[in-house]
C-alpha positions, 0 to 999 in steps of 0.5 A, a space after each residue: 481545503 480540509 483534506 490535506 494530512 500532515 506533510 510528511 508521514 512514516 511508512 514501514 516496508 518489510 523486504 528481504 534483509 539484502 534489499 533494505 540493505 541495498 536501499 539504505 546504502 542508496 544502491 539501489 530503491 524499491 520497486 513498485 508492485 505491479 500485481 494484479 491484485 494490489 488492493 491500493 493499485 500499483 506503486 511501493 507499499 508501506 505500512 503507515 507507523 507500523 513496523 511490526 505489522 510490517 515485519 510480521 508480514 515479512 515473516 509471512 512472506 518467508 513462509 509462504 513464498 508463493 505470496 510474493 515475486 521476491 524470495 525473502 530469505 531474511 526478514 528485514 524492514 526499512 523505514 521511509 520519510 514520505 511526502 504524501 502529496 496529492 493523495 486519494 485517502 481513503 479514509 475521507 469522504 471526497 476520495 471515497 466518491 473519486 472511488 465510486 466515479 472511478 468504479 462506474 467508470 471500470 463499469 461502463 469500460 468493461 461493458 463496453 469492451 465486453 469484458 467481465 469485471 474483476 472480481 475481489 476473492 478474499 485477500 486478491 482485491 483485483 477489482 479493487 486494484 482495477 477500479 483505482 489504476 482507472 482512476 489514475 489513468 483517467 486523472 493521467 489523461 485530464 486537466 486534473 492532478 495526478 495523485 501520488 498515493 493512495 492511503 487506506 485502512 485495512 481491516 484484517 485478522 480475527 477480533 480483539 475480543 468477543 464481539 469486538 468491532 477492532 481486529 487484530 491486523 488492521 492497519 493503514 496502509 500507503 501506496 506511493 505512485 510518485 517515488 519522489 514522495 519518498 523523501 528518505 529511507 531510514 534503519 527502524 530502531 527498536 528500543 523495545 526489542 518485542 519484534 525482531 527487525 535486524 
């Protein structure tokens, strides 16, 4: 009852310039990322009001294309009007015991296939990835509601300051399942030009 956010939020997704172009001329839409170490499972990507951080990401991206299946020539980030739906938020407390059920769940599945768990190893979160695709695959199977996204707080980067309990690159991050949830795409508009997103 209490759970539900906003209707619709803005989510960031940095790309190469040739893709955010196809995807906002309605030529084309983005693709969901399938990687083994997708700290929020499969499904397309954004950033939750946050351009820049999109866009450093990007740029990143650029330099180190080993990180990423899509070469990234140009830089570039495109907003989307998303509908979370049905979201497991994993910045509240019901979809935090969904994350634990699901958890002992990849457990006893692994155990009984004589498998051996994934691992987290710094960014490559594949057991993160592991424990939610479960969960969706469990839901998929159940009388209970699929979910549509997934939304999480990552924490990252170095300290604010000394001591500080904030860092740097921390954002909040979505992960959209159910591509009908973005409602429309957008150009970012900068007005105050300190990030360079065309």
């Amino acid at each position: 009852m209490y759970s539900v956010l906003p209707s619709f939020v803005l989510g960031f997704h940095g790309c190469d310039e040739k893709i955010g172009e196809s995807v906002l001329s309605g030529k084309s839409r983005l693709l969901s990322s399938e990687n083994s170490y997708d700290w929020l499972g499969h499904g397309i990507y954004f950033w939750e009001n946050n351009p820049e951080r999109a866009f450093e990401y990007t740029k990143l991206l650029k330099s180190h294309p080993e990180r990423s299946s899509r070469k990234v020539e140009n830089p570039f980030v495109i907003g989307a009007v998303i509908d979370l739906g049905h979201c497991l938020n994993l910045t509240e407390s019901k979809s935090i015991n969904v994350l634990k059920e699901g958890y002992d769940l990849l457990t006893a599945g692994c155990k009984e296939s004589k498998t051996p768990l994934p691992q987290n190893k710094g960014l490559l979160r594949n057991l993160d990835c592991a424990v939610i695709n479960a969960i969706h695959e469990v839901y998929k199977s159940s009388d209970e509601p699929s979910f549509d996204s997934v939304r999480g707080l990552f924490i990252e980067g170095s300290k604010v300051y000394p001591n500080a309990g904030f860092f740097e690159e921390s954002h909040i991050q979505i992960c959209v399942r159910n591509p009908n949830c973005i409602k429309g795409y957008f150009r970012v508009i900068n007005p105050d030009h300190n990030y360079q997103i065309p």
